[in-house]
Residue frames as qw, qx, qy, qz and C-alpha x, y, z in Angstrom:
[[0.588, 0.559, -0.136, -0.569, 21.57, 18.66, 0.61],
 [0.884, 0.047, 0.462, -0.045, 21.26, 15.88, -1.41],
 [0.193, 0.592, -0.454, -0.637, 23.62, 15.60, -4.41],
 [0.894, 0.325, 0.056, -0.302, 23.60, 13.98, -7.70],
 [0.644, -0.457, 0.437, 0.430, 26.16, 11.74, -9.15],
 [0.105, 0.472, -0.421, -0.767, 27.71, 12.76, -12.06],
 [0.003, 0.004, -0.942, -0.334, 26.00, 9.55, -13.98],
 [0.033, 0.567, 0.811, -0.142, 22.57, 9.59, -12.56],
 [0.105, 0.624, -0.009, -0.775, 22.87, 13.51, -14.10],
 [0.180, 0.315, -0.653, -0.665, 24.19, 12.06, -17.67],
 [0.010, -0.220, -0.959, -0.181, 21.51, 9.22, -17.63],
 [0.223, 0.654, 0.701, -0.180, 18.31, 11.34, -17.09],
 [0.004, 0.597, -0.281, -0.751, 19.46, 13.54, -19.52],
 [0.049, -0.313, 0.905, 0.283, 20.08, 10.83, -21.94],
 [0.087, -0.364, -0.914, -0.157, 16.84, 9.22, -21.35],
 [0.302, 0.445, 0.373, -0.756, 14.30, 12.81, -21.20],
 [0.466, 0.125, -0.048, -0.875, 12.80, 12.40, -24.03],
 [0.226, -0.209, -0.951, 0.028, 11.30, 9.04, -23.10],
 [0.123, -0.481, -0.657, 0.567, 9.44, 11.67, -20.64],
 [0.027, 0.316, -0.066, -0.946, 9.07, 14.37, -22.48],
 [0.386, 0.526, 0.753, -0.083, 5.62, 15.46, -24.27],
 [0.295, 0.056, 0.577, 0.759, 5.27, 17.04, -27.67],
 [0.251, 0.701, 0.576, -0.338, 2.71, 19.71, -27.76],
 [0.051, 0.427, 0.522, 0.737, 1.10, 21.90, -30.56],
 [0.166, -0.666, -0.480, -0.546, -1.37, 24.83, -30.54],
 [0.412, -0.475, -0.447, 0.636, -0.28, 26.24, -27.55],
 [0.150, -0.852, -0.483, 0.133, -2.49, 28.86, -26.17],
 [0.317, 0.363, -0.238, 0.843, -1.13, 32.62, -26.07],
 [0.592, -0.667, -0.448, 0.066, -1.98, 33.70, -22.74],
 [0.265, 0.541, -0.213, 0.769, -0.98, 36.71, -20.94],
 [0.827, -0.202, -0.475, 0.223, -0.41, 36.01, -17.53],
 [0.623, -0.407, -0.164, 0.648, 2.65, 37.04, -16.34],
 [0.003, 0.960, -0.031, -0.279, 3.93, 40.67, -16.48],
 [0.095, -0.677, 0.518, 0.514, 6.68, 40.11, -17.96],
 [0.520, 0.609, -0.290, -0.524, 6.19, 39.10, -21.63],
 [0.279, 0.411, -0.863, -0.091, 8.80, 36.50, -22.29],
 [0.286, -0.152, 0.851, -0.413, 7.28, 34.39, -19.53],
 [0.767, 0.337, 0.196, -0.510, 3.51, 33.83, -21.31],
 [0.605, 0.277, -0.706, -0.243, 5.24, 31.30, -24.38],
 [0.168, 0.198, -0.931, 0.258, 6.26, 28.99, -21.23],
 [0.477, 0.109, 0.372, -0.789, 2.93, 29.49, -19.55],
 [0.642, 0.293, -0.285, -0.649, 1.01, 28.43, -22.75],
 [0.525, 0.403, -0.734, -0.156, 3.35, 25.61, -23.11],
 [0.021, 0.022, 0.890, -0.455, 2.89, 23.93, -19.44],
 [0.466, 0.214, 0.258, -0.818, -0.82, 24.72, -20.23],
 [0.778, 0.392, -0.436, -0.226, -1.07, 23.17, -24.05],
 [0.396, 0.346, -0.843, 0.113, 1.02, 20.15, -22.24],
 [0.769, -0.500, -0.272, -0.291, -1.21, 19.58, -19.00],
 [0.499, 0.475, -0.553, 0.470, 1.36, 20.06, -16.63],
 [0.559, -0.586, -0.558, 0.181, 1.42, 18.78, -13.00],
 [0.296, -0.923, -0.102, 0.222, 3.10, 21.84, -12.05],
 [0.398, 0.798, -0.100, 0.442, 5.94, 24.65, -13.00],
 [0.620, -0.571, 0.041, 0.537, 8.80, 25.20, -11.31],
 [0.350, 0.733, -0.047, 0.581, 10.56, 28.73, -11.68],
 [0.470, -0.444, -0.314, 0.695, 12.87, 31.08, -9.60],
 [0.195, 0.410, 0.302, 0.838, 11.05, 33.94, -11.33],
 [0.129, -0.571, -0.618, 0.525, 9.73, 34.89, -7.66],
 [0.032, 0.394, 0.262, -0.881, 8.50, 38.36, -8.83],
 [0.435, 0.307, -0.019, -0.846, 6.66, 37.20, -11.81],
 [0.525, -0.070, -0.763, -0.370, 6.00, 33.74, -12.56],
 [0.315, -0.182, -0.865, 0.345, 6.10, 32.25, -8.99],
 [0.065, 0.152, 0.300, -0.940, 3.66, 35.18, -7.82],
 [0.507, 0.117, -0.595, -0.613, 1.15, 34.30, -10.24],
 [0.453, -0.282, 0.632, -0.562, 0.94, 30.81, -8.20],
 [0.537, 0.278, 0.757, 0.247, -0.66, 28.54, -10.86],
 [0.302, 0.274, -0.429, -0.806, -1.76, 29.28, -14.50],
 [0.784, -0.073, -0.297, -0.540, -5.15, 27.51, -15.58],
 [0.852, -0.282, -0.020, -0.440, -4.50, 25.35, -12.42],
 [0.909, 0.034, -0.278, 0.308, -1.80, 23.92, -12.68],
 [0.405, -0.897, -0.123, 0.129, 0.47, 25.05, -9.49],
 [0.450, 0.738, -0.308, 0.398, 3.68, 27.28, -9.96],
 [0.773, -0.592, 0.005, 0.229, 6.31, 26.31, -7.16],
 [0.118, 0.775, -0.621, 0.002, 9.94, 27.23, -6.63],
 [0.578, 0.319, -0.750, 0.036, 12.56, 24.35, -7.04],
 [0.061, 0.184, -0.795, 0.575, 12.74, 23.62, -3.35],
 [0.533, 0.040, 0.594, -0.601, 9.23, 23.35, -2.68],
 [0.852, 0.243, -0.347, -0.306, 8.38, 20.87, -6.14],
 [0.387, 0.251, -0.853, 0.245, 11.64, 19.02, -5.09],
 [0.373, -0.061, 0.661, -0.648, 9.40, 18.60, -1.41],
 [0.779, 0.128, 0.237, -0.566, 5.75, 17.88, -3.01],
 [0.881, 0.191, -0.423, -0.090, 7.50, 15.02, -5.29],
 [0.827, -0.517, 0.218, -0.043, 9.65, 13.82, -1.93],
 [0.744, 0.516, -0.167, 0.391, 12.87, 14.57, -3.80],
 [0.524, -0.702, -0.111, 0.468, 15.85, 15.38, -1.15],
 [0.436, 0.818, 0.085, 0.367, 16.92, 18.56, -2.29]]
């Protein structure tokens, strides 16, 4: 497994919200089974996300995508973006 170093942790911290996108009017959408999970939904929805990463295997990752956009565990996003994990 690949690690990080403790710097290349504090520096893409430091510099997320260069990456980060500011959305509004997010959708309410009811999705998952478990309640809590539909705000985050909305929000990867109302943002156009390339994809969700969760270890909620029994109710987000099950689900598989939400309006299209695919739901992965960590290990298999960390693969489709060619990230040793």
């Amino acid at each position: 497994r690949g690690k990080f170093h403790p710097a290349e942790i504090r520096e893409f911290f430091d510099n997320i919200d260069s990456k980060a996108i500011i959305v509004a009017d997010i959708p309410e959408v009811e999705l998952s089974p478990d309640p809590n999970d539909n705000p985050i939904l909305g929000t990867a929805i109302a943002g156009h996300a390339d994809l969700i990463v969760s270890g909620d295997k029994s109710d987000v990752v099950a689900l598989r995508q939400a309006a299209g956009i695919p739901i992965l565990i960590a290990r298999e996003a960390l693969s489709r973006l060619r990230i040793p994990g």
